[in-house]
C-alpha positions as CSV (number, residue, x, y, z in Angstrom):
1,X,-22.0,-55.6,-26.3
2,X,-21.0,-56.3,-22.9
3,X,-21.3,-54.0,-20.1
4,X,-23.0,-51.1,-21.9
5,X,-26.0,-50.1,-19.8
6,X,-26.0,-46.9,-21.0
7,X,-24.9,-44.0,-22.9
8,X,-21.7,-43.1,-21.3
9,X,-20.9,-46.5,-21.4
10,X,-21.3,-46.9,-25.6
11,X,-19.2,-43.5,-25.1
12,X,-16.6,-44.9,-23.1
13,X,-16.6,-48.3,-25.4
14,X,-16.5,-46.2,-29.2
15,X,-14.0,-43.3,-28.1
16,X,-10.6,-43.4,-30.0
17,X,-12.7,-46.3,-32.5
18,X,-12.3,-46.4,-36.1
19,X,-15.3,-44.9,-37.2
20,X,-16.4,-48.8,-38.8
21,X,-15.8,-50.2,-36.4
22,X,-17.5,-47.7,-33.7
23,X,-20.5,-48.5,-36.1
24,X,-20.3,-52.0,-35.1
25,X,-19.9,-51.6,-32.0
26,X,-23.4,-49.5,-32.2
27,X,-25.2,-51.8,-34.2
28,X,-24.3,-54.1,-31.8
29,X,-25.8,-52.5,-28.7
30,X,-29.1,-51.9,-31.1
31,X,-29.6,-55.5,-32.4
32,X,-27.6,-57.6,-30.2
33,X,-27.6,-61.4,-30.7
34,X,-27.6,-63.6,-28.0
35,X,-26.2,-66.9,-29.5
36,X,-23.1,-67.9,-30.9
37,X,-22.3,-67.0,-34.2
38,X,-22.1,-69.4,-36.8
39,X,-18.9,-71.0,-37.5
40,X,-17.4,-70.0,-41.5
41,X,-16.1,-72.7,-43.8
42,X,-13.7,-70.8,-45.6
43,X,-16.3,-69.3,-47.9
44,X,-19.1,-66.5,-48.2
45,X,-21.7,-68.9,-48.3
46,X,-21.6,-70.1,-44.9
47,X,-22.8,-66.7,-43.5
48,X,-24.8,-65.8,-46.5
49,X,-28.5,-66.8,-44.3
50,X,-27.3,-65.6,-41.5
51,X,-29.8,-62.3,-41.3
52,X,-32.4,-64.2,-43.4
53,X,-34.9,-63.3,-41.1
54,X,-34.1,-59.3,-41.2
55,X,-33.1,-59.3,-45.5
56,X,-35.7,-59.8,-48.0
57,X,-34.3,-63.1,-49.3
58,X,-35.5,-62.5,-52.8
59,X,-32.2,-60.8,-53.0
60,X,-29.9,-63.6,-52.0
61,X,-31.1,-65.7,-55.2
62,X,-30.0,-62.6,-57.3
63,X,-26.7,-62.8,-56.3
64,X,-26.1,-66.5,-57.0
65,X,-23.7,-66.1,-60.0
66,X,-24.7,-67.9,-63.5
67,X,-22.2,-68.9,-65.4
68,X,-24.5,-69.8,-68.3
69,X,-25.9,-66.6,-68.6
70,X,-23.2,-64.4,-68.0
71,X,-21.5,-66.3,-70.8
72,X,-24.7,-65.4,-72.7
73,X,-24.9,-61.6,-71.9
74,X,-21.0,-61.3,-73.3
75,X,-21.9,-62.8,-76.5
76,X,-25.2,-60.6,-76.6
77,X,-22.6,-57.7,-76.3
78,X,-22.7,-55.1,-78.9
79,X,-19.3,-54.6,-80.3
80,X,-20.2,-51.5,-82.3
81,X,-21.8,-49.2,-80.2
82,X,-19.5,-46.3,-81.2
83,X,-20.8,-47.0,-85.4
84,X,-24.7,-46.7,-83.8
85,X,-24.0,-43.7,-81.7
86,X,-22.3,-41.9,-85.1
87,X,-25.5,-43.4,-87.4
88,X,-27.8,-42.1,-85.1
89,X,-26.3,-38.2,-84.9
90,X,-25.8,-38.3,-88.3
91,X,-21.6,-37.4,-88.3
92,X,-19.0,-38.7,-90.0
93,X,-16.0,-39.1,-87.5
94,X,-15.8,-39.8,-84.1
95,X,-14.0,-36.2,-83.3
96,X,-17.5,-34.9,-84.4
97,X,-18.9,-37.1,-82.1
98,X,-16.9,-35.6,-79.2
99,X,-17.3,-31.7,-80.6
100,X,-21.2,-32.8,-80.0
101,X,-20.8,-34.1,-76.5
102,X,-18.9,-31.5,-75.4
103,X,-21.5,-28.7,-76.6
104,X,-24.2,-31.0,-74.9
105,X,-22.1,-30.6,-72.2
106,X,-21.5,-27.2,-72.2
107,X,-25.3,-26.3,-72.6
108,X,-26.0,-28.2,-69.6
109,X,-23.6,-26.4,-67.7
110,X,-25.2,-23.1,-68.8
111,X,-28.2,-24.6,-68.0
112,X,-27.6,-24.9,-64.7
113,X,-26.2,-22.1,-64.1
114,X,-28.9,-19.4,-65.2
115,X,-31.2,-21.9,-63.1
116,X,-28.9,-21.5,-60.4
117,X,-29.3,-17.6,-60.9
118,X,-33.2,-17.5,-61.4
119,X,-33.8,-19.2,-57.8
């Protein structure tokens, strides 16, 4: 940022900021960049390797999306979850299902609680 030589002057430039953007405006001062910034196309792409020399850029080719294998992962979708959960509690309906998760849930609470207590 221009004309911040020091601390009263990032005080002077971030007072009555947005908190966001008083962050930028401190990152800013920390890392500055000297050249121009790049120029966007209309798209996130363009300024996608823009900090590839601060980001690990393993993670930019995770976040390429694959149409192939998201179609994949929906058909791999289990449609009958609720039927395995009841099979593997051994209960009949789903309301015993629920009476279940909510004694779980109570215990835990309990739990806590007289954990809480002890310390």
């Amino acid at each position: 940022m221009e004309y911040v030589r020091n601390l009263d002057d990032l005080m002077l430039q971030i007072n009555g900021t947005s908190p966001n953007e008083a962050c930028m405006k401190i990152f800013n001062v920390l890392f500055p960049y000297p050249n121009p910034l790049p120029i966007g196309k209309g798209d996130e792409h363009s300024l996608a390797g823009f900090f590839d020399g601060v980001t690990n850029k393993d993670t930019k080719s995770q976040r390429e999306c694959m149409p192939e294998q998201l179609l994949e992962n929906l058909a791999n979708k289990k449609s009958d979850i609720v039927e395995d959960a009841m099979n593997k509690n051994n209960v009949e309906t789903v309301q015993d299902l629920l009476d279940i998760r909510q004694e779980v849930l109570q215990l835990r609470s309990a739990n806590n609680a007289l954990e809480f207590a002890i310390q």
